[in-house]
Every structure is written in structure tokens, then in C-alpha cells.
C-alpha positions in Angstrom: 172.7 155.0 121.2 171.7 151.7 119.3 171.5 148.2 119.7 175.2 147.4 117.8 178.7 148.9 117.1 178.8 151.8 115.5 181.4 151.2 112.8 183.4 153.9 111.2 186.6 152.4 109.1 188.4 155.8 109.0 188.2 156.5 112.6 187.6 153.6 114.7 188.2 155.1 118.1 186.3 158.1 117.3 182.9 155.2 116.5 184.0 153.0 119.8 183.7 156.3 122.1 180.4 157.1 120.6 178.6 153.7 121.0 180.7 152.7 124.6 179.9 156.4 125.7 176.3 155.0 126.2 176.7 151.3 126.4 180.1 150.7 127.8 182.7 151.8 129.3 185.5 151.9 127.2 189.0 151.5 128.4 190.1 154.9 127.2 188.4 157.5 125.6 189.8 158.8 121.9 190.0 162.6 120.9 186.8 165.0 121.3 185.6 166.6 118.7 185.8 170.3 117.9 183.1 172.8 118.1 179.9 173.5 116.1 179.6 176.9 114.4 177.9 179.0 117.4 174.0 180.3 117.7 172.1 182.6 119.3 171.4 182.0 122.9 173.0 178.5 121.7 173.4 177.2 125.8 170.1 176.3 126.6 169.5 175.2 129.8 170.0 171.5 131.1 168.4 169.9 133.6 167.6 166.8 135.5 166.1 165.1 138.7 169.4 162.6 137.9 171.9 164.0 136.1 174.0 166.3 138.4 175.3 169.7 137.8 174.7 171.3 134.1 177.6 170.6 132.1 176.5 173.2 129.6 156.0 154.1 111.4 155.3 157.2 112.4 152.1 159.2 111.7 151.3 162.2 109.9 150.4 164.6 112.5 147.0 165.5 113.8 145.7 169.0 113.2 145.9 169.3 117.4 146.1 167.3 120.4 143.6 165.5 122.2 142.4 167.8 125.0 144.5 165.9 127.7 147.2 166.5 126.1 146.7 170.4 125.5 148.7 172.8 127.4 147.5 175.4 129.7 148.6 178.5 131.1 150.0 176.9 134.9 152.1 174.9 132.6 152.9 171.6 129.7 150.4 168.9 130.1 150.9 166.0 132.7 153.6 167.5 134.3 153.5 167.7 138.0 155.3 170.3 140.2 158.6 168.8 140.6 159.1 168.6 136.7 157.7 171.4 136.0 159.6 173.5 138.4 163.0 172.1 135.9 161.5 173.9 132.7 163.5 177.0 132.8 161.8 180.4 133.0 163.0 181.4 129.8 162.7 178.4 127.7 159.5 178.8 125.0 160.1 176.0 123.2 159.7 172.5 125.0 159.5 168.5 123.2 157.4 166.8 125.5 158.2 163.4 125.4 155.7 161.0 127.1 156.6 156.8 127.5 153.8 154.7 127.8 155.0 153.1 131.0 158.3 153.0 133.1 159.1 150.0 131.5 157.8 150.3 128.0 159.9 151.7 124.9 156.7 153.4 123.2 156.5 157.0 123.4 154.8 160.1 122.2 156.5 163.6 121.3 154.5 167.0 121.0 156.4 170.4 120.6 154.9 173.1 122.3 156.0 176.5 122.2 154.5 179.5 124.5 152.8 182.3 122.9 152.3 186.0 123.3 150.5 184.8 125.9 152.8 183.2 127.8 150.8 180.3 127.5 152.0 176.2 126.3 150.3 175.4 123.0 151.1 172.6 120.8 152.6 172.9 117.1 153.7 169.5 116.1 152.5 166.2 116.8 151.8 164.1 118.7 153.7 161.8 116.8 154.4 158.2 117.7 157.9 157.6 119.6 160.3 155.0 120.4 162.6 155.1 123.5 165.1 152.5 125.6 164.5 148.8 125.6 163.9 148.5 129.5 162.2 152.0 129.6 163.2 155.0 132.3 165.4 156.0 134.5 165.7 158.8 137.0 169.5 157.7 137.6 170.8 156.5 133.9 174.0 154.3 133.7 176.1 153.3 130.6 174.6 149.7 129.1 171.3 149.9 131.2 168.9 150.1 128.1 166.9 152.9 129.6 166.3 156.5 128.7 167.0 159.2 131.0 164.2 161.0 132.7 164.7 164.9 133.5 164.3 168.5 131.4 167.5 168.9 129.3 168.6 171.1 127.0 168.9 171.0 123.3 171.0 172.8 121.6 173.1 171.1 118.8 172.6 169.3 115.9 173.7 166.8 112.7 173.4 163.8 110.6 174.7 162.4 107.8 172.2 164.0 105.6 172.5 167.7 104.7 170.6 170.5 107.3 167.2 170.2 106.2 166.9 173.9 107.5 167.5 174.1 111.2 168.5 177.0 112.9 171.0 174.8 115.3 174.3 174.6 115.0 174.2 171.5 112.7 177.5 168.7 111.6 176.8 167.1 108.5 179.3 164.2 108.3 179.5 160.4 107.1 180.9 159.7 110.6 177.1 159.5 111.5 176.9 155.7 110.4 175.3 153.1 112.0 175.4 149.3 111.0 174.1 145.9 111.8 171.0 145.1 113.4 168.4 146.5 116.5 167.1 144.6 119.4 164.2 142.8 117.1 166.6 142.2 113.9 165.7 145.2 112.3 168.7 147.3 109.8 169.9 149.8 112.1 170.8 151.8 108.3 170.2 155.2 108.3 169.6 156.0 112.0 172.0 158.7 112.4 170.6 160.9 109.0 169.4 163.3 111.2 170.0 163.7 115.3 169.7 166.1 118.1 172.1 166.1 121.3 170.0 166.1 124.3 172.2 167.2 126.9 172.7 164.8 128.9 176.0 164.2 129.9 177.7 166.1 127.9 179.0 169.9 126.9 176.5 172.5 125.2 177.9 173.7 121.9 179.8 171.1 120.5 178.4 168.6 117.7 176.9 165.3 118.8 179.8 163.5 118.1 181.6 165.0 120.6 182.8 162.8 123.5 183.2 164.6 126.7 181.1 163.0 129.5 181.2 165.9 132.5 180.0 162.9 134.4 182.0 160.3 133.9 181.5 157.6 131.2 180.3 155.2 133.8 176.9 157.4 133.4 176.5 156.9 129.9 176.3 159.7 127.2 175.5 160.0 123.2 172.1 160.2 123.8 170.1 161.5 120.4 167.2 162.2 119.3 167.6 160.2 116.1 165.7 158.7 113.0 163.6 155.7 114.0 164.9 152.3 113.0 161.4 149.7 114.1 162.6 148.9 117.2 163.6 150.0 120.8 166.7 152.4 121.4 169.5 152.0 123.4 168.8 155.0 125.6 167.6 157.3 122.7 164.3 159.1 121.6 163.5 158.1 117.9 161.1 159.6 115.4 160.2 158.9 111.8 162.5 160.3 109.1 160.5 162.9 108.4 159.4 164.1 111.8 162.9 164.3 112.1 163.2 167.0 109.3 160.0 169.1 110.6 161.9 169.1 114.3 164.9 170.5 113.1 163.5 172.8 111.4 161.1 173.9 114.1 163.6 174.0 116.7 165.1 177.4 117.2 168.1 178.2 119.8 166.3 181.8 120.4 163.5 179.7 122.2 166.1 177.9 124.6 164.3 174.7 123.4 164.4 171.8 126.3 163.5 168.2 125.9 161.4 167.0 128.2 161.0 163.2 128.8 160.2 160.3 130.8 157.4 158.0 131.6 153.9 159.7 132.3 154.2 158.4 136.0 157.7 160.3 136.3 156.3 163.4 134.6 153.6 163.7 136.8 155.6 163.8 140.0 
């Protein structure tokens, strides 16, 4: 979800349900999109203090997280009992995605995956995130310029570029296009090379273009993990291009992976 229309000439209905799916609600919404190729274990888990029922310039890396952010065995860093208590038993993979404040768009993501062990450790990042305009939300609502707070799932993939190597189910089309400009001017070009569905708001299994909103399009949808573009997101997460690329490649639907995100207030609840 960015700050402009996404435009696709071939099928224009198709690009208006995308973009008014998290910004607008449009006055009817076009076709869905069919399925991605299936995965193992492929229908992670989704869940949410807000959402309702399931519906199915960056930095290089550090070497390792500062020690506040490091994981123990009770759980993932900074997360108090209520969020952590919405991180699935069997999920092992987790992107913890941290906002400065509740109403700040500057975030940071660390993946973390559990060992032998059973305990959290971190294997990418942190790197430097961007995130909604107006911040977080525990209740998210199409054109409110903030990003969803809650544990969701993450199961599918695509971009206009080709699979850098994930295991996800993964849509390479030129239907992932986005034009014009961001909330400070910035080229909005290339955003949509590489995204992740996070499920919110929409069904497991199908590819991010898809535009079934379980909850109604009144509560937003087409919310990404996508490349980073200099500038706040409409309700999305955002990384650099090639943090992009390590995350799909990371990310592996055996693990159940989950997002989870908010501000470090929310997460500490």
C-alpha cells in the first residue's frame, strides 16, 4: 500500500482494487486472482489483537543484535504477555518488527528463528524499517495511513522481479507496478520488485494480488512487506532491495513464519 494509484493499463480494475483495498473503498471490487502454486505447511497461522477471526537506506546487517534486542528462552525480545501469547506454538520462524513510536513511520526488523533448543535467536538484521505515515493501529481501517499491529501470518509471495530463491509460493508478474510519487516526493518505481503478504485481511494461499478482504474492504487490505521507496508507507512494512532478497530467501513455510509488528509500546503489552 503506497502513497499513489497503482496503475496497470492492461487491467485497470485489477490495479484500483489493490491500491483502494488499503486506501479506499472502492465502489465494487474486480475479479480475485487465482491461486499460488501450494507449499508445505503453506497456512501459517494469522493473528491479531484487531483483526478478527483468521481468514487463512538500509544497512548492511550487524554480525548480532544488541543485547536488548536478543531473544531468550521465555520468548522474542520486548514482547509482553498479551503478544506473546499470539505467536503460535508451532511457529519457529518470526520477523519482529519494532516502530520507534505509535506515531512514528521508522522501524526495525530482525528475523529470529528458534533452535534445537527451542530457544529465539536472531539471524538477520536488525535492519532499518519503514512503516505507515501516521504510525500503528490496534484497529486498522482502509485510508488511515497506519500499520496494523498484531502476529500474522506469512505465507505468500511475489514481485515483479524473478524469485530470488524463496521457498514461498512466489507470482512473478508486471502487474506488480507502482507509479508516481510517496508522501515526501520520492519515485514510488520499483516498490513492488519483491513483496510478502502479511495476512492481514486476506486468504492464505493465494498471491498478493489477490483481492478478497474476509473483513470487509472498509478494513483495508494489500498490506506487503515491500521494497523501500525513502519514505513512509501507506500501511506497509518496507526494507531495502536487498534485505528484501535475503528475507525471501530466508523465509521458509516449514517454519510457519509470522510477522510480528507494531510500536514497542504495543509489543510490550
Amino acid at each position: 500500500m503506497l502513497s499513489t494509484v497503482l496503475t496497470r493499463a492492461a487491467l485497470p480494475l485489477l490495479a484500483a482494487g489493490l491500491l483502494l483495498g488499503g486506501c479506499a473503498k472502492p465502489s465494487a471490487p474486480s475479479p480475485a486472482a487465482g491461486p499460488l502454486p501450494a507449499a508445505p505447511d503453506a497456512a501459517a497461522p494469522h493473528a491479531g489483537p484487531h483483526a478478527g477471526p483468521p481468514a487463512g537506506s538500509n544497512a548492511a546487517p550487524h554480525a548480532g543484535p544488541p543485547a536488548a534486542d536478543r531473544a531468550g528462552p521465555a520468548g522474542l525480545p520486548g514482547l509482553g504477555p498479551r503478544t506473546g501469547e499470539l505467536v503460535p506454538d508451532g511457529t519457529r520462524q518470526a520477523l519482529l518488527v519494532r516502530g520507534r513510536s505509535t506515531n512514528s513511520s521508522e522501524s526495525t526488523a530482525t528475523l529470529y528463528e528458534r533452535d534445537g533448543e527451542n530457544r529465539w535467536r536472531a539471524v538477520a538484521g536488525p535492519w532499518p524499517a519503514r512503516n505507515a505515515l501516521k504510525g500503528w493501529t490496534d484497529e486498522h481501517w482502509a485510508g488511515d495511513h497506519r500499520t496494523p499491529i498484531g502476529v500474522f501470518g506469512l505465507t505468500d509471495a511475489g514481485g515483479r522481479l524473478p524469485d530470488p530463491g524463496t521457498r514461498l509460493p512466489y507470482h512473478q508478474s508486471e502487474e506488480f507496478v507502482a507509479v508516481g510519487t510517496g508522501f515526501r516526493g520520492e519515485s514510488l518505481r520499483g516498490s513492488f520488485d519483491y513483496v510478502v503478504a502479511i495476512n492481514y485481511n486476506r486468504e492464505s494461499g493465494l498471491t498478493p494480488l489477490d483481492e478478497r478482504r474476509p473483513m470487509g474492504w472498509d478494513r483495508g487490505g494489500g498490506v506487503w512487506i515491500h521494497v523501500d521507496h525513502d519514505g513512509p508507507t501507506q500501511g506497509c512494512i518496507s526494507l531495502d532491495l536487498d534485505r528484501m532478497a535475503e528475507l525471501l530467501r530466508r523465509l521458509d513455510p516449514g517454519k510457519r513464519p509470522v510477522v510480528v509488528m507494531g510500536d514497542g509500546e504495543s509489543l510490550a503489552r
